[in-house]
mmCIF file of the N, C-alpha and C atoms, coordinates in Angstrom:
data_MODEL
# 
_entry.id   MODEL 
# 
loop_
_atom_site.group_PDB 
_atom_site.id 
_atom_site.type_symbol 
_atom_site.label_atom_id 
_atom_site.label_alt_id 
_atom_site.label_comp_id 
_atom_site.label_asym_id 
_atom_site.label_entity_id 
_atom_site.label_seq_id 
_atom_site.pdbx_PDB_ins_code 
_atom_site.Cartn_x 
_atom_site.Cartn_y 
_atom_site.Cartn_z 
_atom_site.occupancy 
_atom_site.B_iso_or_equiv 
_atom_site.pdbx_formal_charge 
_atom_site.auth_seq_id 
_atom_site.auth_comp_id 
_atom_site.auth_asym_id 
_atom_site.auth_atom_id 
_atom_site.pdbx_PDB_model_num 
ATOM 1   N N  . UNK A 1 1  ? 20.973 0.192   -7.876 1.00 0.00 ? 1  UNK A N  1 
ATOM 2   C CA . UNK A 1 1  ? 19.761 0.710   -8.451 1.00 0.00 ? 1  UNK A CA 1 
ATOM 3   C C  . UNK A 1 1  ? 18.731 1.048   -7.373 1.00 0.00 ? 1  UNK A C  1 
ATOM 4   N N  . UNK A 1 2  ? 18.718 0.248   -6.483 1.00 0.00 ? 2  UNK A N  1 
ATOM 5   C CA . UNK A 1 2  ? 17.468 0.323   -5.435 1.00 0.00 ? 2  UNK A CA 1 
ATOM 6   C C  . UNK A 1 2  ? 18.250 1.590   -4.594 1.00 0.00 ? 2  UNK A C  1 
ATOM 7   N N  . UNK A 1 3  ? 19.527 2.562   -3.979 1.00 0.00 ? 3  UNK A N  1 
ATOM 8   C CA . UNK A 1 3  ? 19.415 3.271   -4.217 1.00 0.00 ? 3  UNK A CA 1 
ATOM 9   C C  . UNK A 1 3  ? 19.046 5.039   -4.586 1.00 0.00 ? 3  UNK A C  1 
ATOM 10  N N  . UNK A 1 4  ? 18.993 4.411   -5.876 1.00 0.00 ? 4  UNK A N  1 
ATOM 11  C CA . UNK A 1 4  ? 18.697 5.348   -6.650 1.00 0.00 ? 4  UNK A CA 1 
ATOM 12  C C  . UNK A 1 4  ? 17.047 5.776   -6.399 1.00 0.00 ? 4  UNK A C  1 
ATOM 13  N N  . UNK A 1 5  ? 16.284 4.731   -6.468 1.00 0.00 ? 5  UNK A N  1 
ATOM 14  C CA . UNK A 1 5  ? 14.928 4.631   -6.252 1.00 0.00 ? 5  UNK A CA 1 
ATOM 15  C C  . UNK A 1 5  ? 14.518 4.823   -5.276 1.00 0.00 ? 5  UNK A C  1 
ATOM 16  N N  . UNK A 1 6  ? 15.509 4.832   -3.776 1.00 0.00 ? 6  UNK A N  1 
ATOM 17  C CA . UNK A 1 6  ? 15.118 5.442   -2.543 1.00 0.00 ? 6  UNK A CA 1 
ATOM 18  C C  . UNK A 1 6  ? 15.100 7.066   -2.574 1.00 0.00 ? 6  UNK A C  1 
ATOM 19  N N  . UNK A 1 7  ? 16.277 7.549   -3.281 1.00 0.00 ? 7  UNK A N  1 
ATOM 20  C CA . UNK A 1 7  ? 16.681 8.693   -3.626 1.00 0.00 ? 7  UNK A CA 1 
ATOM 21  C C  . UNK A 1 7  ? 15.468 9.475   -4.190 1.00 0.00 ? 7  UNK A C  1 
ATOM 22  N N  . UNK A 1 8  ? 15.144 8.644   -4.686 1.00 0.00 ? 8  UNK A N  1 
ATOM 23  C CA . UNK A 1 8  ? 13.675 9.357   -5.963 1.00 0.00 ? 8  UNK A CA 1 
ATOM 24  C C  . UNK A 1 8  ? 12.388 9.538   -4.995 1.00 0.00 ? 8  UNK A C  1 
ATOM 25  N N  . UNK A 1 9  ? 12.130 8.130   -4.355 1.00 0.00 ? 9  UNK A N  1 
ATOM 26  C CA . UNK A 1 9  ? 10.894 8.470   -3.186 1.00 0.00 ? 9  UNK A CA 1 
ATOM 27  C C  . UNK A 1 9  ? 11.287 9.445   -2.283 1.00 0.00 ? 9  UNK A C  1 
ATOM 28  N N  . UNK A 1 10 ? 12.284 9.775   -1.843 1.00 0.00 ? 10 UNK A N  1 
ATOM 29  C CA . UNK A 1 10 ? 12.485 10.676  -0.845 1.00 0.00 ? 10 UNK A CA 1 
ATOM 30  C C  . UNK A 1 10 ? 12.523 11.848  -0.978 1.00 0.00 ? 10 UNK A C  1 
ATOM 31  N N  . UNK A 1 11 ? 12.734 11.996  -2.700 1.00 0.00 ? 11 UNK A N  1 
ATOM 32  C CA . UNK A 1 11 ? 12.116 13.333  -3.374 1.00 0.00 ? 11 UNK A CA 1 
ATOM 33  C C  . UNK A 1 11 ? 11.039 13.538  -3.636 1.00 0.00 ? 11 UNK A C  1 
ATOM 34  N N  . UNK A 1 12 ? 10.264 12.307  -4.062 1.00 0.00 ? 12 UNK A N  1 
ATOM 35  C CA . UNK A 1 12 ? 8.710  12.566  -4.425 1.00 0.00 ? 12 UNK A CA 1 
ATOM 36  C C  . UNK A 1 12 ? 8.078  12.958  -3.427 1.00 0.00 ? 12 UNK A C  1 
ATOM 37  N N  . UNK A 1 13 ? 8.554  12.343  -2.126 1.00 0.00 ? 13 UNK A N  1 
ATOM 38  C CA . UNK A 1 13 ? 8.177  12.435  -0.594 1.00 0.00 ? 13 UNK A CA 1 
ATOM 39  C C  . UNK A 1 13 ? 7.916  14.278  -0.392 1.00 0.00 ? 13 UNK A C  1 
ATOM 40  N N  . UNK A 1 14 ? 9.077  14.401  -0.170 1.00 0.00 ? 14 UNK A N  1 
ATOM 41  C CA . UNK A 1 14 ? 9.929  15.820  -0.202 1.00 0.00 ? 14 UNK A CA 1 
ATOM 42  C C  . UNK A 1 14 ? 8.595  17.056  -0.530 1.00 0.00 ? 14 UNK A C  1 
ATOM 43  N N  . UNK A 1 15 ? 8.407  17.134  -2.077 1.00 0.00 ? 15 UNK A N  1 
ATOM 44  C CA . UNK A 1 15 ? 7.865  17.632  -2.737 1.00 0.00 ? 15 UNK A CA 1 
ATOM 45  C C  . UNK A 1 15 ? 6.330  17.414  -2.460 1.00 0.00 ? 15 UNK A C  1 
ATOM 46  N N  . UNK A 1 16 ? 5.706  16.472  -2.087 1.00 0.00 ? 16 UNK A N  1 
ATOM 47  C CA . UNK A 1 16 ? 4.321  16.444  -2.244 1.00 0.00 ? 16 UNK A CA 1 
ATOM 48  C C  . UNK A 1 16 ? 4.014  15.604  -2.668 1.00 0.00 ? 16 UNK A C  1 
ATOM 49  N N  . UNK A 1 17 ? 4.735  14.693  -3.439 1.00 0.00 ? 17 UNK A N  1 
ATOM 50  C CA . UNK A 1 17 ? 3.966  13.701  -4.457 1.00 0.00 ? 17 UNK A CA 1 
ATOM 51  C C  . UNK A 1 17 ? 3.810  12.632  -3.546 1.00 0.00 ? 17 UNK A C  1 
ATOM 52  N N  . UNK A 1 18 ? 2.689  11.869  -3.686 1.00 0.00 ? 18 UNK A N  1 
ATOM 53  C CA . UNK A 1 18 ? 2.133  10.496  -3.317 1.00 0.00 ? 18 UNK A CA 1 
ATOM 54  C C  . UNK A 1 18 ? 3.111  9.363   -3.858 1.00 0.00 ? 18 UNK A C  1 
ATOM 55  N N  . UNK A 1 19 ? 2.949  8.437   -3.559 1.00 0.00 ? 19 UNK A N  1 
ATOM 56  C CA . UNK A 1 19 ? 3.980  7.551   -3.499 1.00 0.00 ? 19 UNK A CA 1 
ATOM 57  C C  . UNK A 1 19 ? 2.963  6.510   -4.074 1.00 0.00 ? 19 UNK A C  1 
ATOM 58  N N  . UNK A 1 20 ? 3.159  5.852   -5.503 1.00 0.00 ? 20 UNK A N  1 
ATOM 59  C CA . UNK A 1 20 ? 2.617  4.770   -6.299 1.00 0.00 ? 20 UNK A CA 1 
ATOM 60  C C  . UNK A 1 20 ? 2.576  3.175   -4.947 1.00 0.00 ? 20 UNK A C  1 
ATOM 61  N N  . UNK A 1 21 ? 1.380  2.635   -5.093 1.00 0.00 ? 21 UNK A N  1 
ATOM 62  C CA . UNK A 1 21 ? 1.595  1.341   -4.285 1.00 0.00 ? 21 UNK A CA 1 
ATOM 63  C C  . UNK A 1 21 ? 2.586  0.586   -5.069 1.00 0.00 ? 21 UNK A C  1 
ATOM 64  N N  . UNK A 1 22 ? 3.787  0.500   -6.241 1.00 0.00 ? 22 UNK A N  1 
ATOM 65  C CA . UNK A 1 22 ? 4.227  -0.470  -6.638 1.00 0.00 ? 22 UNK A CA 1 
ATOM 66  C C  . UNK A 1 22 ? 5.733  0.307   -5.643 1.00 0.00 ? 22 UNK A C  1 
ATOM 67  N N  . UNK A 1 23 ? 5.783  0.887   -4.801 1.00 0.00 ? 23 UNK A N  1 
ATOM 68  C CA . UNK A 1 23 ? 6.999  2.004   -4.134 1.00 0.00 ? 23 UNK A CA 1 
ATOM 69  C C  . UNK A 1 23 ? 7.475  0.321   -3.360 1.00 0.00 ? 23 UNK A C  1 
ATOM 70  N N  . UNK A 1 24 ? 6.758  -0.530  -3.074 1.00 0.00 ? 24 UNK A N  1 
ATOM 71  C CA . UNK A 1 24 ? 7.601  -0.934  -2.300 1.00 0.00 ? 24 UNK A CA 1 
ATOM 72  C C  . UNK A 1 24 ? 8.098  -2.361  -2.619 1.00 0.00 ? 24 UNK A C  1 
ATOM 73  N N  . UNK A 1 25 ? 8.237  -2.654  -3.573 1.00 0.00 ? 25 UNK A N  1 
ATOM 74  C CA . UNK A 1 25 ? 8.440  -4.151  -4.224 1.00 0.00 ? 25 UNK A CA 1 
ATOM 75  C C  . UNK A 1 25 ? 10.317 -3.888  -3.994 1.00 0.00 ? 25 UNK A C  1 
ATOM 76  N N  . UNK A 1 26 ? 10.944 -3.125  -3.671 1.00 0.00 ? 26 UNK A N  1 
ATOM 77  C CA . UNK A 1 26 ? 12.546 -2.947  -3.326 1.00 0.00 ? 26 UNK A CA 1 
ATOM 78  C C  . UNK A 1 26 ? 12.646 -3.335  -1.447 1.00 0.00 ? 26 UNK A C  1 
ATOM 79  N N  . UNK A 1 27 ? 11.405 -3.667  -0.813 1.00 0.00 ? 27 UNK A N  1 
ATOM 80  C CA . UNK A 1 27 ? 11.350 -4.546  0.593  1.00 0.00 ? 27 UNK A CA 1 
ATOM 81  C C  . UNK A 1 27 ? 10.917 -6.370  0.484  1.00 0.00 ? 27 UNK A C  1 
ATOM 82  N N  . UNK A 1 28 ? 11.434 -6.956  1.358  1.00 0.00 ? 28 UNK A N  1 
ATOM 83  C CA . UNK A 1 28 ? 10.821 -8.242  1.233  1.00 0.00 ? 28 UNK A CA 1 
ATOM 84  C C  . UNK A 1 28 ? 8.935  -7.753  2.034  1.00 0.00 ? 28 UNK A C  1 
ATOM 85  N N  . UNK A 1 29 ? 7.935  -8.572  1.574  1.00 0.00 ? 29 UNK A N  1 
ATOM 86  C CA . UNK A 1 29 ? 6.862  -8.710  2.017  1.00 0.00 ? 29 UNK A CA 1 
ATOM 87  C C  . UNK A 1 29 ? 6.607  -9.214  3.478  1.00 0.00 ? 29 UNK A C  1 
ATOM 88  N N  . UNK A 1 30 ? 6.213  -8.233  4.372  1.00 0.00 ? 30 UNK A N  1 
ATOM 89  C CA . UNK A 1 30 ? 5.817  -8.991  5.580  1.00 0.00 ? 30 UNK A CA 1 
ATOM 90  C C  . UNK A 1 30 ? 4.909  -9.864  5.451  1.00 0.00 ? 30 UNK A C  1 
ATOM 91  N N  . UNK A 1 31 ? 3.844  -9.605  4.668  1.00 0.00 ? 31 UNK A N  1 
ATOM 92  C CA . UNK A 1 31 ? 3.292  -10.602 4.238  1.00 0.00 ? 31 UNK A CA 1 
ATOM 93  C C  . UNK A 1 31 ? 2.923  -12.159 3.742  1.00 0.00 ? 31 UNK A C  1 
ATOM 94  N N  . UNK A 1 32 ? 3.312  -12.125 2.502  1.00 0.00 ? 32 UNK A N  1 
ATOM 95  C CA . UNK A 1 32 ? 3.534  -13.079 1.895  1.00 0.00 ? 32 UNK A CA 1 
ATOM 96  C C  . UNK A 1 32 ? 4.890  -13.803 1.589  1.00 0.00 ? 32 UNK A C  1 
ATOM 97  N N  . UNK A 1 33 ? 5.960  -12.491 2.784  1.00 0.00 ? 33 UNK A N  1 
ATOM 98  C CA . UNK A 1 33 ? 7.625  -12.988 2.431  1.00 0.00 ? 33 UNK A CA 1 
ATOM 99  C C  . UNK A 1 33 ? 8.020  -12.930 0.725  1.00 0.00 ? 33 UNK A C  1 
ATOM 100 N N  . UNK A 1 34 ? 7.706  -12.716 0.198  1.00 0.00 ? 34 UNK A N  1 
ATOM 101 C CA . UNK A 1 34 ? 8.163  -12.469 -1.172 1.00 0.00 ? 34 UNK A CA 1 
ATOM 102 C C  . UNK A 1 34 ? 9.516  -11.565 -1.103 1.00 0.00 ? 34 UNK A C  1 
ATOM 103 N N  . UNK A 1 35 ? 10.523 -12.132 -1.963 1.00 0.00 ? 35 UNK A N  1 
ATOM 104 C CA . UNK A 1 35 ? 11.352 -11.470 -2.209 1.00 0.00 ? 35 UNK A CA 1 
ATOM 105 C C  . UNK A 1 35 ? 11.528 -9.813  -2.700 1.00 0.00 ? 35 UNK A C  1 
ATOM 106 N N  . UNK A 1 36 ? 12.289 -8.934  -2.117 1.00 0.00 ? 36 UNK A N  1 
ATOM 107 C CA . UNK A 1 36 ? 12.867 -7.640  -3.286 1.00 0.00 ? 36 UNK A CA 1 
ATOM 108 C C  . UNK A 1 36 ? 12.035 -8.132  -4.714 1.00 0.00 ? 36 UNK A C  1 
ATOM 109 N N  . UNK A 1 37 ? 11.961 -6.928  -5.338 1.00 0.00 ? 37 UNK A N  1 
ATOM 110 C CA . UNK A 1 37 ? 11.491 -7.274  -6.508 1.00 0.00 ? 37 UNK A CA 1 
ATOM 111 C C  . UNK A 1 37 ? 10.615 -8.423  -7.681 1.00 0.00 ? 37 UNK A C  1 
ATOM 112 N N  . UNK A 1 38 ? 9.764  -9.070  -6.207 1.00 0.00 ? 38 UNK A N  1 
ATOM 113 C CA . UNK A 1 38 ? 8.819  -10.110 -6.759 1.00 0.00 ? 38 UNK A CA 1 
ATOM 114 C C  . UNK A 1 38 ? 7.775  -9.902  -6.584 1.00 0.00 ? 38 UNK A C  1 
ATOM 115 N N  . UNK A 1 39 ? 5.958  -9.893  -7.266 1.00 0.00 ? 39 UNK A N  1 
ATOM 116 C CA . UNK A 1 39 ? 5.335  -9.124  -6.847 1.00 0.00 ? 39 UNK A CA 1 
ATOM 117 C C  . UNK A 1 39 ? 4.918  -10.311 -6.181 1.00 0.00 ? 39 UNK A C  1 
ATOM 118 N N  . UNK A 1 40 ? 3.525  -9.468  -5.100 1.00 0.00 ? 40 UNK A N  1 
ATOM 119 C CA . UNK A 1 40 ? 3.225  -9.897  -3.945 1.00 0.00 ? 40 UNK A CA 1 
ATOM 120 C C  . UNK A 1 40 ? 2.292  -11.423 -4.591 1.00 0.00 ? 40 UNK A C  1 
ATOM 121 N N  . UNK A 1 41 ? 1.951  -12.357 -3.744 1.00 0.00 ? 41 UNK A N  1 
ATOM 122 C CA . UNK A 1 41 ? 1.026  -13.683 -3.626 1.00 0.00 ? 41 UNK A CA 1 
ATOM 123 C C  . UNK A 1 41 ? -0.089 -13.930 -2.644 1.00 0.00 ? 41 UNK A C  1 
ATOM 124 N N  . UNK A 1 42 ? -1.243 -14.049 -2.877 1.00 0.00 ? 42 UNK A N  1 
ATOM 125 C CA . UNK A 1 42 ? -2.548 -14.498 -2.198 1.00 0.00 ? 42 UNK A CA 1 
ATOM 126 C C  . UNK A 1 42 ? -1.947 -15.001 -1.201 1.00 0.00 ? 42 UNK A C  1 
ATOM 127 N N  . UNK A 1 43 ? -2.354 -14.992 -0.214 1.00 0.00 ? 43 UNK A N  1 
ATOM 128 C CA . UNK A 1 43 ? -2.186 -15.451 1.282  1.00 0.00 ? 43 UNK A CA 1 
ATOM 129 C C  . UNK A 1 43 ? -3.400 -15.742 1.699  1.00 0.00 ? 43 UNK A C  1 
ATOM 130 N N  . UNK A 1 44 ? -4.071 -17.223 2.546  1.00 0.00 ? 44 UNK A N  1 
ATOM 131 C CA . UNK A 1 44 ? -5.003 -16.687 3.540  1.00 0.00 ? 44 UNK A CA 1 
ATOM 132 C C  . UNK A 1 44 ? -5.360 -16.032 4.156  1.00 0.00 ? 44 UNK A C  1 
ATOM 133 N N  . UNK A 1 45 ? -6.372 -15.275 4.393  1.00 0.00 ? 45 UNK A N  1 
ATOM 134 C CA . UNK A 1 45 ? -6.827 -14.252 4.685  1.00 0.00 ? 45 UNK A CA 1 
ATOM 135 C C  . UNK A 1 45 ? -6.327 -12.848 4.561  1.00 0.00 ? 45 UNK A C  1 
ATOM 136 N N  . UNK A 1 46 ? -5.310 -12.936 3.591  1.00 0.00 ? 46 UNK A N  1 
ATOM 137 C CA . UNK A 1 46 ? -4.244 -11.783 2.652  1.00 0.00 ? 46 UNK A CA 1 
ATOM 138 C C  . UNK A 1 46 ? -4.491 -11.503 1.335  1.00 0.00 ? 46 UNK A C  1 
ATOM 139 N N  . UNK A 1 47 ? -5.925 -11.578 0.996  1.00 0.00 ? 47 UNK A N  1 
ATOM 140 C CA . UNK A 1 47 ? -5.802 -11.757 -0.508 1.00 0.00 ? 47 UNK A CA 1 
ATOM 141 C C  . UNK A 1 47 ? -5.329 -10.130 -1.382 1.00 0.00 ? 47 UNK A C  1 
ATOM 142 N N  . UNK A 1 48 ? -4.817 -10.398 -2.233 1.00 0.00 ? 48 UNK A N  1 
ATOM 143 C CA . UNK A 1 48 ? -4.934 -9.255  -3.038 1.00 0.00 ? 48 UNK A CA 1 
ATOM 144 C C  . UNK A 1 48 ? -5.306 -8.125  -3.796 1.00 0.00 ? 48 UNK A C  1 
ATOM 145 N N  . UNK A 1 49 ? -6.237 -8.439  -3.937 1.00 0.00 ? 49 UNK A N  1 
ATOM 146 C CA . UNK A 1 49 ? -7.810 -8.313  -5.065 1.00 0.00 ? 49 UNK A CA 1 
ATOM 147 C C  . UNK A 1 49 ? -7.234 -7.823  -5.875 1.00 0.00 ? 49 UNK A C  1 
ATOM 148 N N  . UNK A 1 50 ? -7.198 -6.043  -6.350 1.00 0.00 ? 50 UNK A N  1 
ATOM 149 C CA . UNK A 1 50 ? -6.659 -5.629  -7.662 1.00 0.00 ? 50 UNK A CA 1 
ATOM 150 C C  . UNK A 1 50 ? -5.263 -5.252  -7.059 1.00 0.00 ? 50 UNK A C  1 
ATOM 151 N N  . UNK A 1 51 ? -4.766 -5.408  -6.258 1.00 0.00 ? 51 UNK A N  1 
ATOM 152 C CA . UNK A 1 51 ? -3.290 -4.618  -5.957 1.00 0.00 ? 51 UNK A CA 1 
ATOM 153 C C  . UNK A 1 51 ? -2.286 -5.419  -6.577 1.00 0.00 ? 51 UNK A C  1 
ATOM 154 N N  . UNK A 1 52 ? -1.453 -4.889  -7.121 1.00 0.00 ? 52 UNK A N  1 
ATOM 155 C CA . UNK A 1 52 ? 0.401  -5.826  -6.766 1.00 0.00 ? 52 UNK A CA 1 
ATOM 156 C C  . UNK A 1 52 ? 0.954  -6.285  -5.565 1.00 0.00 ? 52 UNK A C  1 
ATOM 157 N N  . UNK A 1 53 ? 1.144  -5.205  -4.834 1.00 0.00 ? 53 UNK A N  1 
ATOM 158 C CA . UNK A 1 53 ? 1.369  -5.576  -3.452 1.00 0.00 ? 53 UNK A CA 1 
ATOM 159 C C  . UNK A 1 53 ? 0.187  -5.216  -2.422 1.00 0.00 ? 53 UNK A C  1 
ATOM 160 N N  . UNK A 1 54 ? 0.908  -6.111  -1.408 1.00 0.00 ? 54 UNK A N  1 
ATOM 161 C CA . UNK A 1 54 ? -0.195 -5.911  -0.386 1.00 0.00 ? 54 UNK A CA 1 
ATOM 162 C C  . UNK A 1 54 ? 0.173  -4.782  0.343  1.00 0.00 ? 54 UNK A C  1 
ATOM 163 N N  . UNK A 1 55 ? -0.775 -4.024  1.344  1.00 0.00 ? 55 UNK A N  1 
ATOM 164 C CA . UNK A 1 55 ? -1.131 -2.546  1.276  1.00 0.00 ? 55 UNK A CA 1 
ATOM 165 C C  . UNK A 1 55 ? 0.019  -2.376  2.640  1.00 0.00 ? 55 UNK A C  1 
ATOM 166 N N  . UNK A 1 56 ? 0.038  -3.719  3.488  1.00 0.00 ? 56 UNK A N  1 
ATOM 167 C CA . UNK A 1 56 ? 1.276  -3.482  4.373  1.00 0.00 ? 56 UNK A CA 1 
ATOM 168 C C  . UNK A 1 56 ? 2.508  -3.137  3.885  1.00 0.00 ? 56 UNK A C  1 
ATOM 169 N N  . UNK A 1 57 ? 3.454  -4.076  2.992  1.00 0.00 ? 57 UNK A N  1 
ATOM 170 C CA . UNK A 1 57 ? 4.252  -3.715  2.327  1.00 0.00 ? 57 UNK A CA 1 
ATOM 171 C C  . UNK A 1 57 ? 4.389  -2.179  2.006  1.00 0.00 ? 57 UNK A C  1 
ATOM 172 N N  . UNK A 1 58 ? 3.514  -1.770  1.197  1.00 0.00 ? 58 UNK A N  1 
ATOM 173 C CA . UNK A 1 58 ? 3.531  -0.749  0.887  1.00 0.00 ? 58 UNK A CA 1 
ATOM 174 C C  . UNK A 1 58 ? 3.461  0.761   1.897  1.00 0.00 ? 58 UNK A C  1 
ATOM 175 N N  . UNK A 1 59 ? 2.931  0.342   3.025  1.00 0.00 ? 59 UNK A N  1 
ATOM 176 C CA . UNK A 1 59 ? 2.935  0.789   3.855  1.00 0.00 ? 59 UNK A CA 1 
ATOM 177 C C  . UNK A 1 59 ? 4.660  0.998   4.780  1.00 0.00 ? 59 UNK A C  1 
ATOM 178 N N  . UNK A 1 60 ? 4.935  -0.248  4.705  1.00 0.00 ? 60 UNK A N  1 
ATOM 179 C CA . UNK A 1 60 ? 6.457  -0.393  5.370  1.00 0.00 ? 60 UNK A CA 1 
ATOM 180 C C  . UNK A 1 60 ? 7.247  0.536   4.377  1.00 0.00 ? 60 UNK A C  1 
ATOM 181 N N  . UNK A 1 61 ? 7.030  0.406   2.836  1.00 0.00 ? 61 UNK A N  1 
ATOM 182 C CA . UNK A 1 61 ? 7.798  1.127   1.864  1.00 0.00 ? 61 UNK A CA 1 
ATOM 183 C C  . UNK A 1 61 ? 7.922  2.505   2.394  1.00 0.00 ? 61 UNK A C  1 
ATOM 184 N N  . UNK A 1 62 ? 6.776  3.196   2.618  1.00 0.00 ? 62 UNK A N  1 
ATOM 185 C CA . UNK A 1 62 ? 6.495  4.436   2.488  1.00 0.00 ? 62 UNK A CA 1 
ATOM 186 C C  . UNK A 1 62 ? 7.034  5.159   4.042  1.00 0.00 ? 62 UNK A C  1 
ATOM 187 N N  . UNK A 1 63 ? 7.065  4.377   5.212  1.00 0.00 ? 63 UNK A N  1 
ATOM 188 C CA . UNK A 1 63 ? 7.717  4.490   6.334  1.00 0.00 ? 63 UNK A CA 1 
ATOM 189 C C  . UNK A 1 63 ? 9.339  4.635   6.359  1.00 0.00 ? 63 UNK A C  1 
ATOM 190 N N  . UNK A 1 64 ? 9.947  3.710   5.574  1.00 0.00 ? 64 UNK A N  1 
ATOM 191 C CA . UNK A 1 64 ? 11.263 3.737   4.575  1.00 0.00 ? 64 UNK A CA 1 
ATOM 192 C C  . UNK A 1 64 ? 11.431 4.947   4.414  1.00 0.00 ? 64 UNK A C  1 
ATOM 193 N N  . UNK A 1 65 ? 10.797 5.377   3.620  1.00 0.00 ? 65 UNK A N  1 
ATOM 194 C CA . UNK A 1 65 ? 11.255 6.202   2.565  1.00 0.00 ? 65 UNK A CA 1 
ATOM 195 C C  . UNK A 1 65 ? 10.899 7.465   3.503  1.00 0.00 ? 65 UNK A C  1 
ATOM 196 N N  . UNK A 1 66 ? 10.179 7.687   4.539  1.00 0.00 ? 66 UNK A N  1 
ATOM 197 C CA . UNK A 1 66 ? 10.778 8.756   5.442  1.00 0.00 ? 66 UNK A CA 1 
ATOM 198 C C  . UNK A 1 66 ? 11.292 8.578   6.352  1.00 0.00 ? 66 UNK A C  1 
ATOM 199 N N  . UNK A 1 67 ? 12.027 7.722   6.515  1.00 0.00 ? 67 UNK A N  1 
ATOM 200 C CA . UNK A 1 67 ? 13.469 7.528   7.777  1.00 0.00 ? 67 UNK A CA 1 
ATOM 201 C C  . UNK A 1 67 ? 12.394 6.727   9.419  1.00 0.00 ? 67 UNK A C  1 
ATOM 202 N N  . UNK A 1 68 ? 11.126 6.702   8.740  1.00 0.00 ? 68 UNK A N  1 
ATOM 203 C CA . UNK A 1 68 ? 10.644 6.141   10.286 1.00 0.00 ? 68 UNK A CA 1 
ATOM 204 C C  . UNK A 1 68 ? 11.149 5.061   10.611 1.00 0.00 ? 68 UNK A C  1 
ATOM 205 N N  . UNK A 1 69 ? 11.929 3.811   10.203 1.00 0.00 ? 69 UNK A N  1 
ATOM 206 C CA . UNK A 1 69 ? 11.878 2.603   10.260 1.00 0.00 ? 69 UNK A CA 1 
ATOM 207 C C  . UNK A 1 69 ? 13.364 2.123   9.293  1.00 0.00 ? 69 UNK A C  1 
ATOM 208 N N  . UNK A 1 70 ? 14.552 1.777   9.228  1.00 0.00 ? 70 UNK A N  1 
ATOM 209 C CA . UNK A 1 70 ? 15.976 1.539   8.683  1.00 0.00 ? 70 UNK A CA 1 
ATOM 210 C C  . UNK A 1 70 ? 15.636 0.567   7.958  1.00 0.00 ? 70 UNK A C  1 
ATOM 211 N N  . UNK A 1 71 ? 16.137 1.423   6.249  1.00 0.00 ? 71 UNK A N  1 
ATOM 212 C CA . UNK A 1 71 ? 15.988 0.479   4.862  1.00 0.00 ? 71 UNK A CA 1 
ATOM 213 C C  . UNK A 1 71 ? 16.662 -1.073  5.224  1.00 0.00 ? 71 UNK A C  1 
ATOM 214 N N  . UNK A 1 72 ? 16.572 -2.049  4.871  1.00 0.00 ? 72 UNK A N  1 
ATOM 215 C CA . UNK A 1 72 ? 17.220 -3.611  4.985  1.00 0.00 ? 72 UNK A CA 1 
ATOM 216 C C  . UNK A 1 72 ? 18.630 -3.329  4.739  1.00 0.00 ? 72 UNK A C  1 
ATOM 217 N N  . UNK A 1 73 ? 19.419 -4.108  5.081  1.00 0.00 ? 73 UNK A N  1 
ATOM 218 C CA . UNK A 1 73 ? 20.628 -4.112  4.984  1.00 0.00 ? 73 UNK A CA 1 
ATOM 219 C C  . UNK A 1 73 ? 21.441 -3.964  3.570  1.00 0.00 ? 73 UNK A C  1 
ATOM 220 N N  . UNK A 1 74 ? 20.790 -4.808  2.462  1.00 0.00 ? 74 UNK A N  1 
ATOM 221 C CA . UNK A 1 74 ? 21.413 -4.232  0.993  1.00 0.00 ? 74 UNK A CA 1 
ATOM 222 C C  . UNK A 1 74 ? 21.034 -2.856  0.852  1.00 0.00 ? 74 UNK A C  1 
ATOM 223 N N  . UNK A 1 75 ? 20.410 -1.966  1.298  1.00 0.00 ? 75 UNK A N  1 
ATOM 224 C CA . UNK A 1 75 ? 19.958 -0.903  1.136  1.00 0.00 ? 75 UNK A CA 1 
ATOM 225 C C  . UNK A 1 75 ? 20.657 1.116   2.358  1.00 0.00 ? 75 UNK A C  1 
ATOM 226 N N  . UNK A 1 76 ? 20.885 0.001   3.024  1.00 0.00 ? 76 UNK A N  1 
ATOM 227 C CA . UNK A 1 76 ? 21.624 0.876   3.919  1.00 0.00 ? 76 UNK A CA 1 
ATOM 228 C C  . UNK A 1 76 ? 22.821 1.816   3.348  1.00 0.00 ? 76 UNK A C  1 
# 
């Protein structure tokens, strides 16, 4: 499934479209280490405020998803 969902960002990519901050919950969190598919957790001096994930994550997602940086190994 995850994928499939790389497949899809790399089209949304492709095309123009912006990439939702929930793009990267298919990486573990540098952050808070949270698993694939768990959303992100308050950290000291990491807090969340209104996000799901934290903005690094999402950041790493979006690097992913244009080849800057090699998806994790289930993902390869």
């Amino acid at each position: 499934m995850y994928h499939s969902i790389v497949k899809i960002g790399r089209a949304a990519l492709a095309q123009g479209v912006e990439l939702v901050p929930s793009s990267g919950q298919f990486l573990e969190c540098p952050v808070c280490e949270v698993l694939p598919g768990q959303r992100c957790v308050n950290v000291p001096k990491h807090p969340l405020e209104d996000n799901v994930l934290h903005v690094e994550r999402t950041e790493l997602a979006e690097k992913a998803l244009r080849g800057e940086i090699p998806f994790p190994i289930p993902l390869r």
